[in-house]
C-alpha positions in Angstrom: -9.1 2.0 -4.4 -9.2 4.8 -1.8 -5.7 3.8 0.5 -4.8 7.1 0.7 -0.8 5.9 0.9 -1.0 4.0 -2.4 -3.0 6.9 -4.1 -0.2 9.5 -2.6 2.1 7.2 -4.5 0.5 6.9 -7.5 0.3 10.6 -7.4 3.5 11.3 -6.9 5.4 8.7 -9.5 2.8 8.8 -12.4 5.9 9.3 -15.1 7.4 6.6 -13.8 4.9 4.3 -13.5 3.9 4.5 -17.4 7.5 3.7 -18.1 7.3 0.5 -16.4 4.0 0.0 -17.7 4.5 1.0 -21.3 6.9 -2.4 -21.5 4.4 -4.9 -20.8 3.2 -7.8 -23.1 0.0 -6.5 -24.1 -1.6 -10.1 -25.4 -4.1 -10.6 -22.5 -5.8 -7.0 -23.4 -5.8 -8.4 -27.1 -7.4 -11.6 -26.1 -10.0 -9.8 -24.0 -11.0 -7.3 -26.6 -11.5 -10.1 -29.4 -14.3 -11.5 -27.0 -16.0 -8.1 -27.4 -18.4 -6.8 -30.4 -17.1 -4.2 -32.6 -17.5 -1.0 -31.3 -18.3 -2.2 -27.7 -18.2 -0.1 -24.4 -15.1 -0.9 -22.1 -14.2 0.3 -18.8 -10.9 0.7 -18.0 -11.3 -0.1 -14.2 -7.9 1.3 -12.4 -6.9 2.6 -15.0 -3.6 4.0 -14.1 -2.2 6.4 -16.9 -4.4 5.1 -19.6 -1.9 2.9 -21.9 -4.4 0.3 -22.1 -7.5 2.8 -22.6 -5.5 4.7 -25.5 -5.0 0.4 -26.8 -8.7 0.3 -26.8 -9.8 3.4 -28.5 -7.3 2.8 -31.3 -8.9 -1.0 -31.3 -12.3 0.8 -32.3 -14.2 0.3 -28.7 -16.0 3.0 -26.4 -13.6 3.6 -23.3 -14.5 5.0 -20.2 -11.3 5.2 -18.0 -11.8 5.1 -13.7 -9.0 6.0 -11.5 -9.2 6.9 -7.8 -6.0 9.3 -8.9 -6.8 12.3 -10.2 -3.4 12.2 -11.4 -3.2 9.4 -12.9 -6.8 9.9 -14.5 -5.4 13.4 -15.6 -2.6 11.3 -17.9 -5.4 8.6 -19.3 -7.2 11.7 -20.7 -4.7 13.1 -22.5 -5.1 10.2 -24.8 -7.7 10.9 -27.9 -11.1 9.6 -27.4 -10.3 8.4 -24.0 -13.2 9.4 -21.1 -12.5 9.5 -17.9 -14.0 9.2 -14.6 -12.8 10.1 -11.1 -14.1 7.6 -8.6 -13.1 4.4 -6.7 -14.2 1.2 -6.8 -17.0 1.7 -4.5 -18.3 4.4 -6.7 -19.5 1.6 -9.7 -22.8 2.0 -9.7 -23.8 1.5 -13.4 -26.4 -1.1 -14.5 -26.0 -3.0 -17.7 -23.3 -0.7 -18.9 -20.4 -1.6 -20.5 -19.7 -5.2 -22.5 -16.2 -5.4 -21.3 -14.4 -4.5 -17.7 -10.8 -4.6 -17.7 -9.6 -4.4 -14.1 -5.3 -5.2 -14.7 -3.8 -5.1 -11.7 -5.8 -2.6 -10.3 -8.8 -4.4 -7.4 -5.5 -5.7 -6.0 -5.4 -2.5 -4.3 -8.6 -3.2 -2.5 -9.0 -4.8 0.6 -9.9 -8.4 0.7 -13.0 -8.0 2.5 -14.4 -5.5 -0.2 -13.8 -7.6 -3.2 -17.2 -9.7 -3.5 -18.8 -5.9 -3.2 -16.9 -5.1 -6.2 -17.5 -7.7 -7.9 -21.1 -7.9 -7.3 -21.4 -4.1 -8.6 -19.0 -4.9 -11.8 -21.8 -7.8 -12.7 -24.1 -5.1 -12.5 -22.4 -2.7 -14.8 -21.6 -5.6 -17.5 -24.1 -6.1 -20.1 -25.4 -9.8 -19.9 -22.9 -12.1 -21.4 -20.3 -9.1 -20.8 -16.9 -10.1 -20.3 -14.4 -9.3 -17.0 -10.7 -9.4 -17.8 -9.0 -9.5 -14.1 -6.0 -9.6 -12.8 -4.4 -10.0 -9.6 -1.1 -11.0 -7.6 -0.7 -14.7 -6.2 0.0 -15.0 -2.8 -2.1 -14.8 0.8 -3.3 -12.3 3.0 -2.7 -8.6 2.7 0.4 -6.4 2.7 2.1 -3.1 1.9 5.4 -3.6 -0.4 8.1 -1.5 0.3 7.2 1.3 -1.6 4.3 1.6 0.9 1.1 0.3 -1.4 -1.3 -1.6 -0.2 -2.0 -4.9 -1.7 -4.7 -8.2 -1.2 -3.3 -11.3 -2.4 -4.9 -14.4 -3.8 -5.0 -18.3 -4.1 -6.4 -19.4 -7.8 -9.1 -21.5 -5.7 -10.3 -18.6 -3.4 -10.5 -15.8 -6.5 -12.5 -18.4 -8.8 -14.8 -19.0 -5.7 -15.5 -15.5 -5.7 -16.3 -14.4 -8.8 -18.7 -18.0 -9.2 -20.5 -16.6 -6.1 -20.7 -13.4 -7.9 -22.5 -14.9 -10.8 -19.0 -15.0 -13.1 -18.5 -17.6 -15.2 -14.8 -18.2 -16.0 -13.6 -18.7 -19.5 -9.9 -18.6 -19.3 -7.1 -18.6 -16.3 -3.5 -17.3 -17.2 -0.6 -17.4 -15.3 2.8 -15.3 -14.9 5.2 -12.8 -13.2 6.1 -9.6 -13.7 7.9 -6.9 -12.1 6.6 -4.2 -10.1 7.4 -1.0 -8.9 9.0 -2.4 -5.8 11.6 -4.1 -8.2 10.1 -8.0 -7.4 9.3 -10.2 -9.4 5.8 -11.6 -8.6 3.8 -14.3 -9.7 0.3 -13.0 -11.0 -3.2 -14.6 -12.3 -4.9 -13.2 -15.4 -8.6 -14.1 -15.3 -11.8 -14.1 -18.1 -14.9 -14.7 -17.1 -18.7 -13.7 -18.5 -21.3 -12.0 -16.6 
């Protein structure tokens, strides 16, 4: 992510945003950690505060946690064992890294036209057979919410077409809605899928 609005906001409402995060239903990050060996290396792509990183490490994996927000990425490494990176999504540049991505609502900050770029660099940096856990905001087009944020929305047919032409093969598709930041309640699509 590099919009600098949505980073200015992520900035400025980091407290706030681990709140709202800290009450979410943390099954699909159980379910894509199972599919991982013991031990394995995970990046935490987007990785906001680090609630999800901090998950990992106490799960017994290697975390690396990415944020664009120095802020944000300054919270995710106060958590024990928890590395961080600064960079945005155009900075992956690792080759046969990590055996697990987790990218949660985070590459829906990205414009729509940079997403296959992504995703062809996140195949790169997953081990063969490594496994993507992605998700992303139903919907079409691209749009700022009222808080500002920049988001890229997505048709179930259109996001699997993209990560097949990326070399993904997907495992599992989940559906839901939660709420934002904004306050709405938005319907969402939680993707696996092996390198």
């Amino acid at each position: 992510m590099s919009d600098p609005d949505t980073l200015k906001f992520y900035d400025t409402q980091t407290d706030a945003y681990q709140k709202l995060a800290a009450g979410f239903e943390n099954a699909a990050l159980r379910d894509f950690a199972e599919q991982l060996p013991a031990g394995g290396h995970i990046l935490d792509l987007g990785c906001g505060p680090g609630l999800d990183s901090a998950l990992l490490v106490k799960a017994g994996f290697v975390v690396t946690a990415m944020d664009a927000s120095a802020v944000m990425l300054r919270q995710a490494g106060m958590n024990p064992g928890v590395q961080t990176r600064l960079a945005t999504f155009s900075d992956l540049d690792d080759v046969d890294v990590f055996d697990g991505i987790w990218a949660h609502f985070s590459l829906l900050h990205a414009p729509k036209t940079d997403l296959p770029a992504h995703l062809a660099a996140i195949h790169l940096a997953l081990k063969p057979g490594g496994s993507l856990g992605l998700a992303l905001k139903i919907g079409t087009g691209e749009a700022r919410d009222k808080l500002g944020c920049f988001f890229a929305y997505y048709q179930e047919d259109e996001l699997l077409a993209l990560l097949e032409s990326n070399g993904f093969t997907v495992i599992n598709i989940a559906r839901g809605s939660s709420v934002g930041m904004a306050g709405t309640n938005d319907p969402f699509l939680m993707v696996t899928a092996h390198a």
